[in-house]
MILUM-365391 format. One record per residue: residue number from 1; residue in three letters; x, y, z of N, C-alpha, C, O, CB in turn. Coordinates in steps of 0.02 Angstrom, whole numbers, plus 32768, in hexadecimal, padded with zeros to 4 digits. Glycine has a CB too. Layout:
NUM/ALA/X/Y/Z/X/Y/Z/X/Y/Z/X/Y/Z/X/Y/Z
...
//
This chain:
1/UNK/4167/6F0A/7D6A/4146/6F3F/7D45/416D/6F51/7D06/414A/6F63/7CD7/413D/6F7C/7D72
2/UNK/41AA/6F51/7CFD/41DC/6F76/7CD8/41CE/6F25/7CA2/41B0/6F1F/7C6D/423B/6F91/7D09
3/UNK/41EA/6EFE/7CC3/41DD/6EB5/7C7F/41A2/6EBF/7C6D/419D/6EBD/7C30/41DD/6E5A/7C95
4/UNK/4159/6ED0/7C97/410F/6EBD/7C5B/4111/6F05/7C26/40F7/6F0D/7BEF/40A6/6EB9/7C93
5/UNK/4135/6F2D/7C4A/413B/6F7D/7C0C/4165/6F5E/7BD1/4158/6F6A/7B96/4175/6FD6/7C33
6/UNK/419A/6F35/7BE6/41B7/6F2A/7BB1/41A8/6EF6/7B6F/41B3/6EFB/7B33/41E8/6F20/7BCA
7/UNK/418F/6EC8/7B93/4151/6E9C/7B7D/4112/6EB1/7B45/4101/6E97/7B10/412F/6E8F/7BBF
8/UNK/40FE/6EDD/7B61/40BD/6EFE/7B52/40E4/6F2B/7B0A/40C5/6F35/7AD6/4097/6F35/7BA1
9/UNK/4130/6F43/7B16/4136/6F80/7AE5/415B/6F44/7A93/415C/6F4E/7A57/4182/6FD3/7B14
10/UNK/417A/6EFD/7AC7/4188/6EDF/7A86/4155/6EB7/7A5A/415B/6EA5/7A1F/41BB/6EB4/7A92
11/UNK/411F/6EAF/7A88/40DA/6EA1/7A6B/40BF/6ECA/7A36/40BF/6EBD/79FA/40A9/6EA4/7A9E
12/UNK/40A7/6F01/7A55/4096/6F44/7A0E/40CF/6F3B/79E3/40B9/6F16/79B7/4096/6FA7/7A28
13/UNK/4114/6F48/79D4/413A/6F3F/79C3/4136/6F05/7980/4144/6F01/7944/4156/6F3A/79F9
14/UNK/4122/6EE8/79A9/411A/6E8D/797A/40C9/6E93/7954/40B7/6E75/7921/4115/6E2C/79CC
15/UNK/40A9/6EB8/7975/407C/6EB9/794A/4078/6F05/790E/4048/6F08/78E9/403E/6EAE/797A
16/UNK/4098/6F25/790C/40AC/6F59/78E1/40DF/6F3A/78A6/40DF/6F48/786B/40CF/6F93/790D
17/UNK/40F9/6F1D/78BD/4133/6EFE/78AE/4112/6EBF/785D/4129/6EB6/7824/4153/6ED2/7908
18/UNK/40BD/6E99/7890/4096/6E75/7866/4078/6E9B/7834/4074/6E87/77F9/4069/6E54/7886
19/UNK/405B/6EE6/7850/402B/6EFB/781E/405B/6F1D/77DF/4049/6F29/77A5/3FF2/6F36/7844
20/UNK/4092/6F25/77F8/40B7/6F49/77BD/40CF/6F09/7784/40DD/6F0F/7749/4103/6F78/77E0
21/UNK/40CD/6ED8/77A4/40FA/6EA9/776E/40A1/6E92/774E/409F/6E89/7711/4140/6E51/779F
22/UNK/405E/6E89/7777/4031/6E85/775B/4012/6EBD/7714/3FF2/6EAB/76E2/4012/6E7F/7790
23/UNK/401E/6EE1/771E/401C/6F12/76FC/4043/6F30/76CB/4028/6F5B/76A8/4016/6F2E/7719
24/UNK/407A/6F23/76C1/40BE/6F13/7689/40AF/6EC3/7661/40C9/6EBC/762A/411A/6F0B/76C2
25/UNK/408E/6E94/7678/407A/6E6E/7657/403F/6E7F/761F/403E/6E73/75E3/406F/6E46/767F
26/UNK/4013/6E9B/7645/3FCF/6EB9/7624/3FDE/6EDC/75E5/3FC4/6ED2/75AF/3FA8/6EEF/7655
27/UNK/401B/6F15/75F9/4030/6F40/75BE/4055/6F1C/7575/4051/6F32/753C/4066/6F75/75DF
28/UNK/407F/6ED4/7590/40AF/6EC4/7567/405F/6E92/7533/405E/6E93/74F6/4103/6E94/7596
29/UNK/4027/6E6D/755B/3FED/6E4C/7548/3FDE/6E81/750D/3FE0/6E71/74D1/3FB0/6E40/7587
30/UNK/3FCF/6EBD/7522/3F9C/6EF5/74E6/3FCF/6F02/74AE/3FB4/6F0D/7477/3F80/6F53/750C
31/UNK/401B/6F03/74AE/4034/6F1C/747F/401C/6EDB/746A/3FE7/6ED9/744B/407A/6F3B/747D
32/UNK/403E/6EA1/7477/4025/6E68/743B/3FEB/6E6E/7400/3FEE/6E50/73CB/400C/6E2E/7461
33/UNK/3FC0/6E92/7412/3F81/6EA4/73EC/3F8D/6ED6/73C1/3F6B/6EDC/738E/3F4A/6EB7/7417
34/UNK/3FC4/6F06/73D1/3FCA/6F40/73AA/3FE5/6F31/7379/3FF6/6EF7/736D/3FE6/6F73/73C3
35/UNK/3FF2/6F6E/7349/401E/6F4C/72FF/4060/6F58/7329/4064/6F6B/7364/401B/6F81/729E
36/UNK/4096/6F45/72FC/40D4/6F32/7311/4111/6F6D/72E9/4125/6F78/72B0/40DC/6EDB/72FA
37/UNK/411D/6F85/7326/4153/6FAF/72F3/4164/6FB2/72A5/4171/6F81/7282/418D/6FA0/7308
38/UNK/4161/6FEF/7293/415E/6FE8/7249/41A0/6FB6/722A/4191/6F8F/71FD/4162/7038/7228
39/UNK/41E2/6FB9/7240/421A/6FA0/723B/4216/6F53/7252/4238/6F2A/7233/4247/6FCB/725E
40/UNK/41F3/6F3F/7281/41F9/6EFC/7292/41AF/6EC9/7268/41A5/6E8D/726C/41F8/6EFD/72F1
41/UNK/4182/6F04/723E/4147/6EEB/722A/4172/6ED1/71E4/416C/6E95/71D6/4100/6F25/7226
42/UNK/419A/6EF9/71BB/41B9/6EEF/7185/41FE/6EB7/7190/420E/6E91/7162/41CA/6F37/716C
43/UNK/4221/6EB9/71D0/4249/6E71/71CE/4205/6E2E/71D9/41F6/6DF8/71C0/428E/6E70/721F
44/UNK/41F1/6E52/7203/41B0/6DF5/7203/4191/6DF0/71CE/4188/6DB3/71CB/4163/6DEB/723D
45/UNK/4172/6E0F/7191/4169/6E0F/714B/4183/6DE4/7130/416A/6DB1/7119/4178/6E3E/712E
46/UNK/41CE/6DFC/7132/4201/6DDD/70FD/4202/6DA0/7110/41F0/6D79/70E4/424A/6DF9/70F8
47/UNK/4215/6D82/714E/4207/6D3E/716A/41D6/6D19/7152/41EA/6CEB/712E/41F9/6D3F/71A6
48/UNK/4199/6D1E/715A/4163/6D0A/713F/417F/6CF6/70F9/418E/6CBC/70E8/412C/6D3E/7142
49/UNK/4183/6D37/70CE/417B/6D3A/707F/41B5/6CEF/7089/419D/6CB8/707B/419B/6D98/7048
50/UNK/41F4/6CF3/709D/4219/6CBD/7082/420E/6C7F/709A/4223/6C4C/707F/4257/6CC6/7088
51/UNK/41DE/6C7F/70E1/41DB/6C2E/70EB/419E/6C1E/70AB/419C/6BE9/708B/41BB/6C13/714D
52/UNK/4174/6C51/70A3/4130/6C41/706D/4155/6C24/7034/413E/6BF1/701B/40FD/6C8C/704F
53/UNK/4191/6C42/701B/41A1/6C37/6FDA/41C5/6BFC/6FE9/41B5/6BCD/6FC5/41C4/6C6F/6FB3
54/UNK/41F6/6BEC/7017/420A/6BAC/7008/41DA/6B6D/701D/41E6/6B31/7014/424B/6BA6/7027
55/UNK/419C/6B8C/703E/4177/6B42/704B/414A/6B39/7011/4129/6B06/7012/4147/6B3C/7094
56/UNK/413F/6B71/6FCC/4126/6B6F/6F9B/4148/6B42/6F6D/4130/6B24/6F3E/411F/6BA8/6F8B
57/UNK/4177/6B43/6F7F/41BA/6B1E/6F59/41B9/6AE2/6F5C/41C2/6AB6/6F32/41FC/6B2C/6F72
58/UNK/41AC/6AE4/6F9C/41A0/6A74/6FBE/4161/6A69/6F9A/4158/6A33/6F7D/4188/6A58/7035
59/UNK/4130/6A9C/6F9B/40F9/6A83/6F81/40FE/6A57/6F44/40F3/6A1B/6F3B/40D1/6AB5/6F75
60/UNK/4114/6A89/6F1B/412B/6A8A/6EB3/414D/6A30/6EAB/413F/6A03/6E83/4192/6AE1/6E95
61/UNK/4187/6A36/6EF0/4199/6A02/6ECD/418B/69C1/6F15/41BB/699C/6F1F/41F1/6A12/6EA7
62/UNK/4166/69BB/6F2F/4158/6983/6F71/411F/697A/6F60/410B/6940/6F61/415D/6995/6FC2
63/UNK/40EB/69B3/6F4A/4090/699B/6F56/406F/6963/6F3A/4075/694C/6F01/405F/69CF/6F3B
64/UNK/4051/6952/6F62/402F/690A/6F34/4000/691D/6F01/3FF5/68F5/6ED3/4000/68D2/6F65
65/UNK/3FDF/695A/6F02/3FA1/697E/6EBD/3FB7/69B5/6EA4/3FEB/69D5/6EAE/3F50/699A/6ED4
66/UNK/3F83/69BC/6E7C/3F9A/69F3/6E37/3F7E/6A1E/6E6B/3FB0/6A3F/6E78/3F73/69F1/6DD8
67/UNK/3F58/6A30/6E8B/3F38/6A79/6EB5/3F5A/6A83/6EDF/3F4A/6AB8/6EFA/3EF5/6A7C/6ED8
68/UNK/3FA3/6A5D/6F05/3FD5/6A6C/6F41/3FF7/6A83/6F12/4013/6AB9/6F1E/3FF8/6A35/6F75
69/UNK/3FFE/6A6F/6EE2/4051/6A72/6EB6/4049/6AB8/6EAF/4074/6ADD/6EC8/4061/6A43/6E5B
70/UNK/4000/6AD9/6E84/3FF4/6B15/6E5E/3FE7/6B3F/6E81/3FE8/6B77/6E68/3FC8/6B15/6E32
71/UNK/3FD3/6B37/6ED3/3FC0/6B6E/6F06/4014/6B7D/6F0D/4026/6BB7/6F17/3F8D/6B52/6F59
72/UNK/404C/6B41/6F08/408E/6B49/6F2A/40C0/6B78/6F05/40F4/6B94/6F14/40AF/6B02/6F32
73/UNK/4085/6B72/6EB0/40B8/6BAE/6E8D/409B/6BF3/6E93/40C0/6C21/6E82/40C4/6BA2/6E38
74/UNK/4065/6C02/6EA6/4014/6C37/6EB3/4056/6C55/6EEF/4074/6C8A/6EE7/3FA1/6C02/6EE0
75/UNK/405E/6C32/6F18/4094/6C56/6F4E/40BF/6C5E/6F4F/40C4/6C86/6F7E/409F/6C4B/6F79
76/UNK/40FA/6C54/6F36/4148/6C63/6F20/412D/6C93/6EF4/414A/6CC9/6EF6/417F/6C21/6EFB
77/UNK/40FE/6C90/6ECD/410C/6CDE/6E89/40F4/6D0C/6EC1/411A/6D38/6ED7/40C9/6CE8/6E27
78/UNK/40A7/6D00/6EDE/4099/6D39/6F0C/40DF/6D5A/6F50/40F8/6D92/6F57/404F/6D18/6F37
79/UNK/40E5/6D2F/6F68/4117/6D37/6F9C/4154/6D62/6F7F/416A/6D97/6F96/4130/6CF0/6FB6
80/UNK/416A/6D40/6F46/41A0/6D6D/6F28/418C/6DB3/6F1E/41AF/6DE3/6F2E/41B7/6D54/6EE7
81/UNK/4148/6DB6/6EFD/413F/6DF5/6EE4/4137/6E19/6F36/4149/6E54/6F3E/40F7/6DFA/6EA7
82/UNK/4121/6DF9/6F65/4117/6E2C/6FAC/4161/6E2E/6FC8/4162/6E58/6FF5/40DA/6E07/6FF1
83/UNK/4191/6E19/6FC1/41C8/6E21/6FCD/41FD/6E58/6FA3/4231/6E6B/6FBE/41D7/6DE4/6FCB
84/UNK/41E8/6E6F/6F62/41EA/6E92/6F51/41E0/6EDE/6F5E/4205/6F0E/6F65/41DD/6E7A/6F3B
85/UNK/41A7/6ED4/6F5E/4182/6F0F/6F79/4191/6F1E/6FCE/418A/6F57/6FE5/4130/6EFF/6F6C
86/UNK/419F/6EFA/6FEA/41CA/6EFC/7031/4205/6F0F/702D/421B/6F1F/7064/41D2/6EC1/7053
87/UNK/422E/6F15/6FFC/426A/6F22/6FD4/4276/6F51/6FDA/42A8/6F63/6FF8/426D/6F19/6F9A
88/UNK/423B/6F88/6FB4/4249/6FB9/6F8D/4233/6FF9/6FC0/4244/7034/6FC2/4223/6FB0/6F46
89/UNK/41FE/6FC7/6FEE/41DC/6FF7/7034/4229/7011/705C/423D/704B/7062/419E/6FB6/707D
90/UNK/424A/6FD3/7073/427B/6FC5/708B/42BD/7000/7098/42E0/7010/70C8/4286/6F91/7066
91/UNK/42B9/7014/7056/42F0/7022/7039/42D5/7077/7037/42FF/70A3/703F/4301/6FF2/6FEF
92/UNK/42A1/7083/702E/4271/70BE/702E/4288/70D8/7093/4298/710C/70B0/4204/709A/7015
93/UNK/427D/709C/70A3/4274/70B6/70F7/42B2/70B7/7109/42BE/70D9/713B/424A/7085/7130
94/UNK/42E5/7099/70EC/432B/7075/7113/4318/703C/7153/4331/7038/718B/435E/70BC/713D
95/UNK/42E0/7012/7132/42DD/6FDA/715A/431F/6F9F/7160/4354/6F9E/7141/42A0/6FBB/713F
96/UNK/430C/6F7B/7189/4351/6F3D/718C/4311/6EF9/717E/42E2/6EED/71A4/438E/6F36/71F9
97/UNK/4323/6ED2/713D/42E8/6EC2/7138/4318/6E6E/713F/4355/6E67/7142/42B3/6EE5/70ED
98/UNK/42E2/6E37/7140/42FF/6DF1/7163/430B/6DD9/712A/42EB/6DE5/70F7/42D1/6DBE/7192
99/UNK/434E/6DAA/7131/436E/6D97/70F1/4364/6D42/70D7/4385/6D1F/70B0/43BF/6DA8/70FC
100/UNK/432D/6D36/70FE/4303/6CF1/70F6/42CF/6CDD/7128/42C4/6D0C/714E/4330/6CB7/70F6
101/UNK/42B2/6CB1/7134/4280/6C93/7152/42A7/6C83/71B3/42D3/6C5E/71CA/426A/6C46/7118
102/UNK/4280/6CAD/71C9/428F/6C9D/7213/428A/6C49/7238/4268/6C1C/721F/4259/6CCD/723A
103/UNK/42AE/6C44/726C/42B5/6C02/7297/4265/6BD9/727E/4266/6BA8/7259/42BD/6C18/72FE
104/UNK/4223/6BF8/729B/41ED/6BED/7288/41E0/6BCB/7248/41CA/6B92/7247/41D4/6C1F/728D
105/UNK/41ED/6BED/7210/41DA/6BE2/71CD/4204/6BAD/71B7/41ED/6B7E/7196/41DD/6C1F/71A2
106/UNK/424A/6BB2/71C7/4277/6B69/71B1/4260/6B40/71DC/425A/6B0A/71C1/42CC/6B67/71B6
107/UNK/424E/6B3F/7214/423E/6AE8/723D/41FF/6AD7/7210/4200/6A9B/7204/4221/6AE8/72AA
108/UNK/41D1/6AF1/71F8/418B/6ADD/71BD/41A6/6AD7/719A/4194/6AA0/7185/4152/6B04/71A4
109/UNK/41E0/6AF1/716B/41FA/6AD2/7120/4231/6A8F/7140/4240/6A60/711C/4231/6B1E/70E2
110/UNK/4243/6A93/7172/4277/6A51/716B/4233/6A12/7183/4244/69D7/7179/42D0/6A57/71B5
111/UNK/41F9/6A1A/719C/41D7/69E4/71A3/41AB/69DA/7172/4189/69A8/717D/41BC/69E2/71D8
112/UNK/419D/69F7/713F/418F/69FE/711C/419E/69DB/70C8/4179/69C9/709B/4192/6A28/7131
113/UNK/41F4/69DE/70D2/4221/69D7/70C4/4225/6974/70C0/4240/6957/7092/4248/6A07/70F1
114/UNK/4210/695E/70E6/4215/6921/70F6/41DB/6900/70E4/41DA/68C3/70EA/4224/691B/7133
115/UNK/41A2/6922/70CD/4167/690B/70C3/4172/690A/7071/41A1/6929/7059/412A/6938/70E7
116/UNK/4137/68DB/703B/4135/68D5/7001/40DA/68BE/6FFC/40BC/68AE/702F/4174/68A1/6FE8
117/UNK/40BF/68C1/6FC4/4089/68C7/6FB7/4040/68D9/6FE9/402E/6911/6FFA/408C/6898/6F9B
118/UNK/401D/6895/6FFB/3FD6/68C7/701F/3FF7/68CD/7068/3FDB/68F1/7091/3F74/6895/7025
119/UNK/4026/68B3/7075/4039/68BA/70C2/4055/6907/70BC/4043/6932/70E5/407A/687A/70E1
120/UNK/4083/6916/7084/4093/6973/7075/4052/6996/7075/4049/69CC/7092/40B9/6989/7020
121/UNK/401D/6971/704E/3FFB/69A9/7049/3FDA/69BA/707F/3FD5/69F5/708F/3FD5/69A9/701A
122/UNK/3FBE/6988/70A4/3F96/6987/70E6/3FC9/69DA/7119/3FB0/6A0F/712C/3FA4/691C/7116
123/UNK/400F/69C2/7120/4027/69E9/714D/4035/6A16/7130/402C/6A49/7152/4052/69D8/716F
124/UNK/404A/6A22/70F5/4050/6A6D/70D2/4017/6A9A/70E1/4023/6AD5/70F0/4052/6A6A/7081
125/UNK/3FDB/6A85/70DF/3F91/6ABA/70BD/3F86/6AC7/7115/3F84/6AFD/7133/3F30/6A80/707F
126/UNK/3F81/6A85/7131/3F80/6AA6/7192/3FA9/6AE9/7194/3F93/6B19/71B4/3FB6/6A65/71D8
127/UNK/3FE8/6AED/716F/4015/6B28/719C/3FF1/6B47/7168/3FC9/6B74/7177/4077/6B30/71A8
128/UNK/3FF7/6B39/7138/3FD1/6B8A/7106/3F8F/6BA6/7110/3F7A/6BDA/70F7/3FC4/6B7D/70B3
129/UNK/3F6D/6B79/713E/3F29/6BAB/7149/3F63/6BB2/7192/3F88/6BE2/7187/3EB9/6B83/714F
130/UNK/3F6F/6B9B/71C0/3F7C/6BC5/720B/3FA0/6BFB/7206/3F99/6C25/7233/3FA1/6B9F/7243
131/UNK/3FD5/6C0A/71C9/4010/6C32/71CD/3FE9/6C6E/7199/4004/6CA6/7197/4061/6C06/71B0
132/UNK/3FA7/6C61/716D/3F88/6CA9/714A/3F67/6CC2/718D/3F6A/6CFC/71A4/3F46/6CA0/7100
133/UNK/3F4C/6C95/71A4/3F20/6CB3/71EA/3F31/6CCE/71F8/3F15/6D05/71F6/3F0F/6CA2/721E
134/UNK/3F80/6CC7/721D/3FA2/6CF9/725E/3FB1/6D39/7219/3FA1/6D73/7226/4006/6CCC/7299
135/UNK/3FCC/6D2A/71DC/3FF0/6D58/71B8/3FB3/6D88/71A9/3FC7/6DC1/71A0/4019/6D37/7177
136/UNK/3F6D/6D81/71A4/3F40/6DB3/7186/3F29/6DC6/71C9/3F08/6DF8/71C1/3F05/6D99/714C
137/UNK/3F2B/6DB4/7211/3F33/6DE8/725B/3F61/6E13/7264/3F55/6E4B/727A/3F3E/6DC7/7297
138/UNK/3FB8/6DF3/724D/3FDB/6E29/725E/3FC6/6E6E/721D/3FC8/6EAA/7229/4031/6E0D/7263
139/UNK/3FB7/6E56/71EA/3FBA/6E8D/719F/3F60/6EB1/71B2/3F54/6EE2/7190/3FC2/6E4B/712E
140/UNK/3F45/6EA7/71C8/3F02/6EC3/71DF/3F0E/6EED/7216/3EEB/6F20/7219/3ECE/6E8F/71F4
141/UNK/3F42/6EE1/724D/3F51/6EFF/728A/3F82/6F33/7277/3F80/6F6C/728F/3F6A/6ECD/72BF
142/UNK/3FB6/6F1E/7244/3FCF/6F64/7222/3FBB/6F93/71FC/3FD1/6FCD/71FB/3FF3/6F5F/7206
143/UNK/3F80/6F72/71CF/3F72/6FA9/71A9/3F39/6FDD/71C5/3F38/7017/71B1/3F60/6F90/7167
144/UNK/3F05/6FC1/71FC/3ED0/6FE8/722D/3F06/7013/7269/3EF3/7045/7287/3E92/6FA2/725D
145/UNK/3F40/6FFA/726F/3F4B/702A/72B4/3FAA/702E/7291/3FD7/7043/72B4/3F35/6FF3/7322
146/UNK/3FB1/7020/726A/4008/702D/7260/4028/707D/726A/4003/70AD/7262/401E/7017/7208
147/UNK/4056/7083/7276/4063/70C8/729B/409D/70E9/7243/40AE/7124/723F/40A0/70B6/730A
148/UNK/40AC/70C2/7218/40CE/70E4/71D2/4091/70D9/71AF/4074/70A5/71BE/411A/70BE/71AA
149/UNK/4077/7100/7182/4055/7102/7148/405F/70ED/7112/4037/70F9/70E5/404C/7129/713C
150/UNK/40AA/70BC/7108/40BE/70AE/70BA/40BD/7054/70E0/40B4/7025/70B8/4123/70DE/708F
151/UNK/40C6/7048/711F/40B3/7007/712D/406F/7006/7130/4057/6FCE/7129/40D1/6FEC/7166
152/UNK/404B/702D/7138/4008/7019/7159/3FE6/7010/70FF/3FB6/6FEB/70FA/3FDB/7066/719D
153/UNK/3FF5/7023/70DA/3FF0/7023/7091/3FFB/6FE7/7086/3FCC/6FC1/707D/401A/704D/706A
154/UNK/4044/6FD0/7083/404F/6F8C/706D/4022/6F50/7081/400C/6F20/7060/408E/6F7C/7081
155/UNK/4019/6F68/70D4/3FED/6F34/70ED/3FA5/6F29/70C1/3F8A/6EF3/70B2/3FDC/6F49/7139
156/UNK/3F91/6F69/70B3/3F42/6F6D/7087/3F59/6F3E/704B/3F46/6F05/703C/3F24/6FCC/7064
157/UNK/3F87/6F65/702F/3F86/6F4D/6FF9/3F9A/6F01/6FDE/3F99/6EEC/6FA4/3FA2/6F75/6FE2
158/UNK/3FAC/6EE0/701D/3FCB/6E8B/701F/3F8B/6E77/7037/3F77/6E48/7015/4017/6E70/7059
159/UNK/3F67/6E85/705D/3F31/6E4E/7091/3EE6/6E27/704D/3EBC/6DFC/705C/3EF6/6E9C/70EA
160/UNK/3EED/6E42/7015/3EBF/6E2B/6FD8/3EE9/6DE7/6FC9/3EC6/6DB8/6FB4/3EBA/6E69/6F8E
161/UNK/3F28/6DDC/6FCF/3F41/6DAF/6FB7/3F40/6D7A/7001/3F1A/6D4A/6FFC/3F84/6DC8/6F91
162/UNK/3F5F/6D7E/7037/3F64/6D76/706E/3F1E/6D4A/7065/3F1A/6D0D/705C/3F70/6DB6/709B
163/UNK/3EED/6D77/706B/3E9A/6D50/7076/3E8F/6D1C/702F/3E71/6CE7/7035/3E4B/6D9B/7075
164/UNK/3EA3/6D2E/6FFF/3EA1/6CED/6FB6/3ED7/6CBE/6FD6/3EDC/6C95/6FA9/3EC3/6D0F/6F51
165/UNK/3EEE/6CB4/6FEF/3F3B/6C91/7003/3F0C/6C69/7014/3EF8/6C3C/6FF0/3F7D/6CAC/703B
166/UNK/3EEE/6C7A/705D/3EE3/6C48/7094/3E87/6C3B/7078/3E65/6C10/7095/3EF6/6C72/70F5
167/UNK/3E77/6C52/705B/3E12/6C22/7037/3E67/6C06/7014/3E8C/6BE2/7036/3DA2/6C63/6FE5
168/UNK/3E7B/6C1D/6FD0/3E8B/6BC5/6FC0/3EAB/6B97/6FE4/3EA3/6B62/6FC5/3EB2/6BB9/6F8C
169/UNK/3ECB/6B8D/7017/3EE5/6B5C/7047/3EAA/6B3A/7054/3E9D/6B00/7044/3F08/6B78/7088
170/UNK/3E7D/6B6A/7079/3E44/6B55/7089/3E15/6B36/705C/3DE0/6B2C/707B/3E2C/6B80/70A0
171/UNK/3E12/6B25/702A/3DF6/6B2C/6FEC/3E0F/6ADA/6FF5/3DE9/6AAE/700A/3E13/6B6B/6FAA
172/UNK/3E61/6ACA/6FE1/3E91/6A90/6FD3/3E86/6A73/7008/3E6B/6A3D/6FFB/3EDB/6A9C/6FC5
173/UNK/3E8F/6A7E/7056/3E7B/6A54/707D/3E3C/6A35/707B/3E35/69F9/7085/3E83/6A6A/70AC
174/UNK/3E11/6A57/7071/3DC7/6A2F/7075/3DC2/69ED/703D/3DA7/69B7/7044/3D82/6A6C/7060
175/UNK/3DE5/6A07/7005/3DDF/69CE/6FDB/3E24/699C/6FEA/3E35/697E/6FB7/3DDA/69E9/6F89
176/UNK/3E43/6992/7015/3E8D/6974/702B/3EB5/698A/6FF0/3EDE/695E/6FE3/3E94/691B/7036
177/UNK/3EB9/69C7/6FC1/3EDA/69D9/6FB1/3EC6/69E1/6F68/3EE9/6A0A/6F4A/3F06/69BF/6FC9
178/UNK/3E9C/69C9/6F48/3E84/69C4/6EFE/3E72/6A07/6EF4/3E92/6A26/6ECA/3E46/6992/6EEE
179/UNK/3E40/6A24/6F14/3E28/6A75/6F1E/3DE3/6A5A/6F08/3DC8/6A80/6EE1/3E51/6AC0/6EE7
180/UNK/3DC4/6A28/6F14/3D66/6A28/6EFA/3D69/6A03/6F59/3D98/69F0/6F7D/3D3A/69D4/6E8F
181/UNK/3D2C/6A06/6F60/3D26/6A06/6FA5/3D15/699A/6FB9/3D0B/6984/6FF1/3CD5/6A4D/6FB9
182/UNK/3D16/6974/6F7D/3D06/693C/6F83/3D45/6909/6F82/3D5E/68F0/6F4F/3CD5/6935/6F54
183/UNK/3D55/6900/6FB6/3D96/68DE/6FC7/3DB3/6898/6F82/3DE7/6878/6F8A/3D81/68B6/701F
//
């Protein structure tokens, strides 16, 4: 009798034990959706801005066409100028802002890196439409629900460029990179 009580109490036990770790999963799932701390939205920014600018860079001087080359300088001026302005937010908030392109963004510029004409351009414009995608979800998810008002601003005020970024990628891929849609 005393073992099936004990049985029975490490059972509930084990299943409390499930619903709580089920349910701490659920919570850590929904933040993913939320915007991201104002402080960690402005270090992942800066990341971005510097892997953008140095893979703008590979573009200028690796791309096999004039529409990779000229989107590759379209993004180092833009990027700089949003890095700027991340700067000045920064410094407004006493943010700690990232002092180059995260693990992520250098493994795309070092393979990247290794590539030269349509084989660059092919893999360049893939990450530049996948990486505006995710970048105009997180800057849409900050600027509809961000919890500072001078980020949730920046976000407005970057996502016009963000969305021109990725139609022209989109634009360059369809044509393998020329920018007219006839290969």
């Amino acid at each position: 009798m005393v073992q099936s009580l004990k049985r029975a109490v490490l059972g509930v036990l084990a299943l409390l034990l499930a619903a709580t770790w089920v349910l701490a999963e659920d919570a850590r799932d929904k933040d993913k959706d939320g915007p991201l701390d104002p402080q960690e939205f402005v270090k992942k920014v800066g990341h971005i801005n510097y892997g953008e600018i140095a893979a703008g860079m590979l573009a200028v001087q690796r791309g096999g066409s004039p529409g990779v080359k000229q989107y590759g300088m379209r993004l180092v001026e833009d990027h700089q100028k949003a890095n700027q302005d991340l700067t000045r937010l920064g410094a407004k908030k006493t943010f700690v802002l990232a002092g180059g392109p995260d693990e992520k963004h250098k493994a795309i510029g070092d393979k990247l890196a290794r590539l030269e004409g349509a084989a660059f351009d092919k893999e360049f414009l893939h990450h530049m439409v996948m990486g505006h995608k995710e970048a105009i979800r997180l800057f849409e998810t900050q600027a509809k629900s961000g919890k500072d008002a001078d980020v949730k601003s920046f976000a407005e005020m970057t996502l016009p460029t963000l969305r021109a970024h990725l139609k022209e990628a989109e634009k360059l891929q369809g044509g393998a990179g020329s920018g007219d849609k006839n290969p």
